[in-house]
C-alpha positions as semicolon CSV with decimal commas, in nm:
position;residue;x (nm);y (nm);z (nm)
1;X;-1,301;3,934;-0,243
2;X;-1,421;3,798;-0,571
3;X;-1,812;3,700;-0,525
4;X;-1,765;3,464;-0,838
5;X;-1,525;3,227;-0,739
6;X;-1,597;2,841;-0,647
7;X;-1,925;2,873;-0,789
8;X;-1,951;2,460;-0,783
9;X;-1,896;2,467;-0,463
10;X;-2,175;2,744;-0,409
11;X;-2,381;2,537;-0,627
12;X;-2,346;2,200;-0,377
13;X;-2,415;2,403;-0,070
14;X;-2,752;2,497;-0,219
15;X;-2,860;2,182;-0,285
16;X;-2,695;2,049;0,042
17;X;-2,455;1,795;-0,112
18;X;-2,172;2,005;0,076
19;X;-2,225;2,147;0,400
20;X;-2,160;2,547;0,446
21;X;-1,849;2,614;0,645
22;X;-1,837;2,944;0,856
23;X;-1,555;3,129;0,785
24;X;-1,301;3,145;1,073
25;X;-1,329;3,453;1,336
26;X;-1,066;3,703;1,324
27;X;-0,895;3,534;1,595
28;X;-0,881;3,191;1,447
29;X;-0,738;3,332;1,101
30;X;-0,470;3,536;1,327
31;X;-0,387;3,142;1,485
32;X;-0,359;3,027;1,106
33;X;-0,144;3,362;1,026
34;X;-0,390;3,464;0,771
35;X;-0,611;3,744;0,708
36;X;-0,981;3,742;0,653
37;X;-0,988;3,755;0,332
38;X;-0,700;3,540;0,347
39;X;-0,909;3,261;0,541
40;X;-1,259;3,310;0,314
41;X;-1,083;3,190;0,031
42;X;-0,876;2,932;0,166
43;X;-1,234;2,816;0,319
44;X;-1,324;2,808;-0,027
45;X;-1,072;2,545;-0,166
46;X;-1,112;2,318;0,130
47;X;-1,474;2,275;0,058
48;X;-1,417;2,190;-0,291
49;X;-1,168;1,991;-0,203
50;X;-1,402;1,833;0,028
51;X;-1,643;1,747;-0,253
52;X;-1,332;1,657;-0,514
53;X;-1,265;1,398;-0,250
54;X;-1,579;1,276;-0,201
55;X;-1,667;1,236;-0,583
56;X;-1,342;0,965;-0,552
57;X;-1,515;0,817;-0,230
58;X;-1,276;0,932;0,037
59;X;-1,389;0,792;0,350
60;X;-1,447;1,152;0,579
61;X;-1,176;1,028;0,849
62;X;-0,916;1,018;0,620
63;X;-1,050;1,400;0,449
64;X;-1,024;1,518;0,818
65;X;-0,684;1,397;0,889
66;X;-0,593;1,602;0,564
67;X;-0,726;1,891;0,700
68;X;-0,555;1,872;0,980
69;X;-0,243;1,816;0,833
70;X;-0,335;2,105;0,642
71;X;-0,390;2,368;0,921
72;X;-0,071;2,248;1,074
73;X;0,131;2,325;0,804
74;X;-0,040;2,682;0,771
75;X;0,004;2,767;1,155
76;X;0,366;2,632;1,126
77;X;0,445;2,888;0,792
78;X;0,221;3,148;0,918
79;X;0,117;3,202;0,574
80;X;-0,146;3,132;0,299
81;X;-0,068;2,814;0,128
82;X;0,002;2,976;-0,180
83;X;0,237;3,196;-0,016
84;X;0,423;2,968;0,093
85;X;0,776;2,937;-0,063
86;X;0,981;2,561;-0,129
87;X;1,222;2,695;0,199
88;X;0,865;2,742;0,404
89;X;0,835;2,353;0,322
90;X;1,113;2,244;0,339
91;X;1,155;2,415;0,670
92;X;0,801;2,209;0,823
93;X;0,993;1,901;0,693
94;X;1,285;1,971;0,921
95;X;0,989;2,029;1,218
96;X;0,827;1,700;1,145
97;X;1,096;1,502;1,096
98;X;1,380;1,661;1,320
99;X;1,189;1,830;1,558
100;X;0,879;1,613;1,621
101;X;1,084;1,307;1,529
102;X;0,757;1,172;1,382
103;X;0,842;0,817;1,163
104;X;0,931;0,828;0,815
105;X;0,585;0,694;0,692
106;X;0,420;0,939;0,888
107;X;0,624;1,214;0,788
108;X;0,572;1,118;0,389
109;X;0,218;1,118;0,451
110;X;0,197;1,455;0,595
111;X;0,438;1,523;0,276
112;X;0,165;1,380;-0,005
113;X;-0,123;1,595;0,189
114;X;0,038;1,895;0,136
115;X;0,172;1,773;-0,228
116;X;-0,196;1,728;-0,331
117;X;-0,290;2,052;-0,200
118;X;-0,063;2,214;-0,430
119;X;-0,162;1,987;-0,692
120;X;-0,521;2,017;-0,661
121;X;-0,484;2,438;-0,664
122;X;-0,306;2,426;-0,979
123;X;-0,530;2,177;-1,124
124;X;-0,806;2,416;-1,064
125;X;-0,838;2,685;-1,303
126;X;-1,105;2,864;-1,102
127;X;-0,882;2,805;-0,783
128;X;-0,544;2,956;-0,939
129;X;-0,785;3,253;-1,113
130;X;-0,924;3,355;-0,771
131;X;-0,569;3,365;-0,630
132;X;-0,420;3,498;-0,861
133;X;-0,664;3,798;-0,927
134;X;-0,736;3,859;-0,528
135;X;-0,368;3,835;-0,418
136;X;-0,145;3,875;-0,735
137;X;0,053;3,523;-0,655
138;X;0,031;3,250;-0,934
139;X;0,056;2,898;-0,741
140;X;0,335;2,667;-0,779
141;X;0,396;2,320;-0,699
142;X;0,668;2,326;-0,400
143;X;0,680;1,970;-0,326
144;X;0,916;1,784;-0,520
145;X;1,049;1,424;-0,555
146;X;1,392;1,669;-0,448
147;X;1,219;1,737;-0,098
148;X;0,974;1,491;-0,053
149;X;1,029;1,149;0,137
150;X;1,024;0,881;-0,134
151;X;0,760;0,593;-0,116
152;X;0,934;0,256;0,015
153;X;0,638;-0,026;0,092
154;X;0,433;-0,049;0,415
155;X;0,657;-0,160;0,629
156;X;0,954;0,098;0,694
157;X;1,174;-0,176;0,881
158;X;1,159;-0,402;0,593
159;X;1,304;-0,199;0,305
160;X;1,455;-0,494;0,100
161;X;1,210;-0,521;-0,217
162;X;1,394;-0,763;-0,437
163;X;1,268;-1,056;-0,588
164;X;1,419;-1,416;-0,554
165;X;1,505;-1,572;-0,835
166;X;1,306;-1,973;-0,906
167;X;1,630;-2,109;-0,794
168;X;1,631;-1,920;-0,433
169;X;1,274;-1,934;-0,388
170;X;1,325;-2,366;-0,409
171;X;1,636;-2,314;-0,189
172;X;1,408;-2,142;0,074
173;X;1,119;-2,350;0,068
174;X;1,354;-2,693;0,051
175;X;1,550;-2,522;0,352
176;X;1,188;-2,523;0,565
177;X;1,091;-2,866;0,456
178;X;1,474;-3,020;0,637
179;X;1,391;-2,775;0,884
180;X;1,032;-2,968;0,941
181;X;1,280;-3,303;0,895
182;X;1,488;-3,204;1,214
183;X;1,270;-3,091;1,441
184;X;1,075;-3,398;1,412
185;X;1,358;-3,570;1,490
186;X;1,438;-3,443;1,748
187;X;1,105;-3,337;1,903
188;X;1,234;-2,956;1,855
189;X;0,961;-2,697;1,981
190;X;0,926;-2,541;1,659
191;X;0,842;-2,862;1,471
192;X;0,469;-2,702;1,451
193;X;0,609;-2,321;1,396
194;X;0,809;-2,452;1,094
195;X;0,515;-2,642;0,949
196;X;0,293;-2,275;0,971
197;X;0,592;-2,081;0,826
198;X;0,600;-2,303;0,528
199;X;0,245;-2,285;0,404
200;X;0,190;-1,933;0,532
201;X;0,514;-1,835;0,328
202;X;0,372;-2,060;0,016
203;X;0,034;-1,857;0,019
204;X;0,255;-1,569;0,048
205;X;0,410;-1,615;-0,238
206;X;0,133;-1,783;-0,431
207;X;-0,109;-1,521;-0,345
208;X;0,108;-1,196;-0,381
209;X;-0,068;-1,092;-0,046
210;X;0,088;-0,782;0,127
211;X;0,221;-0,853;0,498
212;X;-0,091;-0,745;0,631
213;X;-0,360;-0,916;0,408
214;X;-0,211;-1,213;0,472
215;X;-0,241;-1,217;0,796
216;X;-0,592;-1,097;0,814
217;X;-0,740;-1,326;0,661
218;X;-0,997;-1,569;0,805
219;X;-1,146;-1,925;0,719
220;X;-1,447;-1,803;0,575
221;X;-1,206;-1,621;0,293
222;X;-1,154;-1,950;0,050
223;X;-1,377;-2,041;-0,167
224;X;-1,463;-2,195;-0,522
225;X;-1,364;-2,094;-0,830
226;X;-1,605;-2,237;-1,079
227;X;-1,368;-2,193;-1,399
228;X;-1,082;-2,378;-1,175
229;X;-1,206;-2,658;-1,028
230;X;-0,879;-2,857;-0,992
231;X;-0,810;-2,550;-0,671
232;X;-1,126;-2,684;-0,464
233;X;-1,234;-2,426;-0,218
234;X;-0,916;-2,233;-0,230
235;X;-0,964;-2,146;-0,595
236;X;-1,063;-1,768;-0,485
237;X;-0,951;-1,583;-0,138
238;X;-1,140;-1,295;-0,056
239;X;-0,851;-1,001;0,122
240;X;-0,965;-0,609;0,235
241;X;-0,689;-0,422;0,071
242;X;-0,575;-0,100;0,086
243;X;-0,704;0,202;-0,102
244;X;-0,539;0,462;-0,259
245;X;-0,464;0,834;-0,119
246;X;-0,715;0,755;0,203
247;X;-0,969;0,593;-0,023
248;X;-1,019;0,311;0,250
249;X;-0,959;-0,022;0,238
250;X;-1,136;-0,220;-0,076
251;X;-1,304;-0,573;-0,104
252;X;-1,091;-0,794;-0,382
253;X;-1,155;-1,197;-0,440
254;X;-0,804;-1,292;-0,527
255;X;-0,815;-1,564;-0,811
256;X;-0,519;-1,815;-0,725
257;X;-0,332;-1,945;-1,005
258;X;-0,030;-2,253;-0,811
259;X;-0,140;-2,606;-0,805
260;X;0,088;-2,675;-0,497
261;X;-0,178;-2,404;-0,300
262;X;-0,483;-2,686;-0,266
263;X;-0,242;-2,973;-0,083
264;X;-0,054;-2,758;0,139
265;X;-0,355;-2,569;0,252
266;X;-0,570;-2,892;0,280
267;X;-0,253;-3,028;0,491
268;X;-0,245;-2,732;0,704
269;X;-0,579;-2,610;0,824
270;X;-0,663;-3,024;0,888
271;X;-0,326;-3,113;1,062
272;X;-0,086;-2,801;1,128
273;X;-0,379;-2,525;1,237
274;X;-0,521;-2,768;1,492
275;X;-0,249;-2,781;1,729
276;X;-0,267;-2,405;1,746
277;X;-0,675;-2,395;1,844
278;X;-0,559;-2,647;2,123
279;X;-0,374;-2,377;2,254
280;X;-0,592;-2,095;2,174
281;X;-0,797;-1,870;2,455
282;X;-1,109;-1,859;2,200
283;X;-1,143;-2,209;2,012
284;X;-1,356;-1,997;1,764
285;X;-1,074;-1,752;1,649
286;X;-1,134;-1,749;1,283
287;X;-0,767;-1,642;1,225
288;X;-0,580;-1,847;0,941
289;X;-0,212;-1,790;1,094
290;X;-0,178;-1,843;1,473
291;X;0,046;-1,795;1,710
292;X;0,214;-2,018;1,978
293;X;-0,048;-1,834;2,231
294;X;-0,340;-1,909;1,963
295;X;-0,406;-1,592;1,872
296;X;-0,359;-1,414;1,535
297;X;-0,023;-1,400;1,433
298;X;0,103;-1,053;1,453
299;X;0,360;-0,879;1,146
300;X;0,671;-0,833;1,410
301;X;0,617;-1,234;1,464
302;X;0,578;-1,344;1,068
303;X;0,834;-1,094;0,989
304;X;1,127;-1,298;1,252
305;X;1,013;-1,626;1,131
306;X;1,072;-1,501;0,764
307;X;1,402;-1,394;0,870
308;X;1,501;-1,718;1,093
309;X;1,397;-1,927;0,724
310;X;1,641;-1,686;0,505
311;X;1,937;-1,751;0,753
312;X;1,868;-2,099;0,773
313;X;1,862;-2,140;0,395
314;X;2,126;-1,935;0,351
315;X;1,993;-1,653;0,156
316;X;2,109;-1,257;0,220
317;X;1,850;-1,130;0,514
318;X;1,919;-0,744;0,465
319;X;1,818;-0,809;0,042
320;X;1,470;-0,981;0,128
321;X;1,185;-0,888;0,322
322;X;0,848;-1,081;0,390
323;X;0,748;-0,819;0,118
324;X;0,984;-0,985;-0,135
325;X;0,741;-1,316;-0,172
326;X;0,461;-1,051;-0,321
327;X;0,785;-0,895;-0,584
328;X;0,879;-1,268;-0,666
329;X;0,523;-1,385;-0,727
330;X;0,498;-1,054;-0,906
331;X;0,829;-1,180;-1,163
332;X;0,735;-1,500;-1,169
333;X;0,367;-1,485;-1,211
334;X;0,444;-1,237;-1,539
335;X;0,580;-1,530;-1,718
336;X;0,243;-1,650;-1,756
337;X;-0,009;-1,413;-1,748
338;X;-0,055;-1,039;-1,897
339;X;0,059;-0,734;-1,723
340;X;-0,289;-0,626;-1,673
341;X;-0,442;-0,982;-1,527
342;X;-0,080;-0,923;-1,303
343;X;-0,201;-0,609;-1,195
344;X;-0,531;-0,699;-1,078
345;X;-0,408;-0,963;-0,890
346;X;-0,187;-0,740;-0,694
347;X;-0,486;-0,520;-0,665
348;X;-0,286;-0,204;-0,819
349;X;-0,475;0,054;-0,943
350;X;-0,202;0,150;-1,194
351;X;0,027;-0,016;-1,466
352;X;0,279;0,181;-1,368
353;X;0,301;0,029;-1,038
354;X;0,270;-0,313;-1,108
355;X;0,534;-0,249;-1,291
356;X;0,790;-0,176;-1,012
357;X;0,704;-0,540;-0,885
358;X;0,841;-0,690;-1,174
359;X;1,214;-0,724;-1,146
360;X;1,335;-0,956;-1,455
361;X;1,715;-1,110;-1,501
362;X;1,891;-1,001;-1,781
363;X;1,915;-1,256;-1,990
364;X;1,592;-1,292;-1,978
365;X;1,539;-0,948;-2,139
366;X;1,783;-1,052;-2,387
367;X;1,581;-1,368;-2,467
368;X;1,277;-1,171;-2,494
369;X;1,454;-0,972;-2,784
370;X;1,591;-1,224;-2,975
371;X;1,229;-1,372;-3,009
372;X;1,124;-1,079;-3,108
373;X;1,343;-1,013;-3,374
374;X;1,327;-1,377;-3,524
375;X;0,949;-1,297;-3,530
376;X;1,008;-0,974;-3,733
377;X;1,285;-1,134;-3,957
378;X;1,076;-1,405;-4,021
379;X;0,760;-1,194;-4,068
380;X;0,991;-0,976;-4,325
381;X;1,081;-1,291;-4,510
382;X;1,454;-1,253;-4,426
């Protein structure tokens, strides 16, 4: 075994940043299907690994559900990772998903673990070095977008991810206002429900919150923003979002942007909200969104009412999901603002995926061009 490897690693274990990991028994590595030598090294990676996740403030649940993940797949194979061929992983993909019948989002996470193993030897000259000169095998990157579960959104039920265009979005939030109309009328039992839908589907969509943030937010989230005063206390709205790659969940202030947010929020929390503490087991529930029980209103509940408001207004219910209001604030918003200020909003981490949000019309592309080219022409003096 080469003495030299990892020597960062060796280096953090001295001055205790990283703790030291014995190296398995002989019968654990035979349970693994890998030798001792085998086993040392692979010891090795995973506690650089360990501090290469760290460094980009993995939380240490999420690093031990990798490992896990990790050890499965090795005592599945029966090999060293970087033995392992594209037909070993494809063939643990067929015993997750087939066998196990674990869900789709669980199997594509157990997919990116194994992904960024691969990644993160080949990324690693001193990693692909000590494999290569200890075992002979130069390490390759198995996991494709060919044999890898494509990423949909967080909710695997609700794969629509189209935006609505200004004139469906009015058509849907006109459609909720008659609704309001007629069950006033005649007393209906959702004449409260409807009210809730509508401004918890407005701060959807003027917030760009994902299903979950929005529905886990609390009172105590608004407040002031002192460069938009016209908002009042709904100017900023602090969410937890989620991190990236088992990062955990991140602290954003949310700047809000519609001028339509202040009345219908004013209107609901003082009239709408009310009627739902009446009802609630614990009158201090700090939940925005309640339910008919007056409790916090759960995704499977906000996720039928969304589709009850798209049949009613007469708009397609297998092209939009509750996630759709985060895409259309995403097009809509990009008319104003900059593709970065967009981003942040959305609390990406990347262009790129902000980006995917955006879904434009056509001729709106072709507008775009035309003023561009009148610009140049006219710039060019022709």
């Amino acid at each position: 075994m080469n003495n030299n490897v990892l020597d960062m690693t060796a280096r953090l274990q001295a001055n205790g940043a990283l703790p030291q990991l014995v190296v398995e028994n002989p019968v654990a590595s035979a349970a693994l299907g890998m030798s001792a030598d085998e086993t040392e090294l692979f010891e090795q990676i995973m506690q650089a690994s360990y501090a290469h996740n760290k460094a980009k403030n993995y939380q240490d649940d999420s690093i031990g559900r990798d490992r896990g993940i990790i050890d499965d797949y090795i005592r599945f194979t029966g090999k060293a990772p970087w033995n392992c061929s594209v037909h070993d992983f494809e063939q643990y993909c067929v015993e997750i998903g087939v066998t196990r019948k674990l869900a789709v989002s669980t199997q594509r996470m157990y997919q990116g673990v194994i992904k960024r193993l691969y990644a993160y030897m080949l990324e690693t000259m001193k990693l692909r070095n000590a494999i290569y000169v200890n075992f002979g095998v130069r390490v390759a990157q198995i996991c494709t977008d060919e044999n890898c579960i494509a990423h949909v959104h967080e909710r695997e039920l609700a794969k629509a991810r189209s935006a609505m265009t200004k004139k469906q979005l009015n058509k849907f939030f006109t459609q909720l206002r008659k609704d309001i109309d007629e069950a006033d009328k005649f007393n209906g039992k959702d004449r409260f429900a409807f009210r809730r839908d509508l401004a918890m589907f407005y701060l959807y969509y003027a917030s760009g919150f994902r299903a979950d943030e929005g529905l886990q937010i609390n009172l105590d989230a608004f407040s002031e923003n002192p460069d938009l005063a016209a908002l009042g206390e709904y100017g900023l709205i602090e969410v937890w979002r989620k991190g990236s790659k088992g990062s955990g969940k991140k602290y954003q202030q949310v700047v809000m942007t519609q001028p339509g947010l202040r009345p219908m929020l004013d209107w609901y929390l003082s009239v709408v909200r009310s009627w739902y503490v009446d009802r609630a087991k614990n009158a201090n529930d700090q939940s925005v969104f309640l339910s008919e029980r007056g409790e916090r209103l759960k995704y499977s509940a906000a996720n039928e009412r969304f589709k009850l408001a798209l049949r009613r207004a007469g708009l397609d219910v297998t092209k939009f999901s509750l996630h759709s209001l985060r895409h259309t604030m995403a097009t809509h918003e990009l008319e104003q603002i900059s593709i970065q200020a967009l981003s942040q909003k959305l609390g990406h981490k990347r262009l790129t995926t902000t980006l995917t949000y955006v879904h434009l019309p056509d001729q709106q592309l072709k507008d775009e061009l035309v003023r561009s080219a009148k610009r140049r022409l006219k710039a060019a003096g022709v």
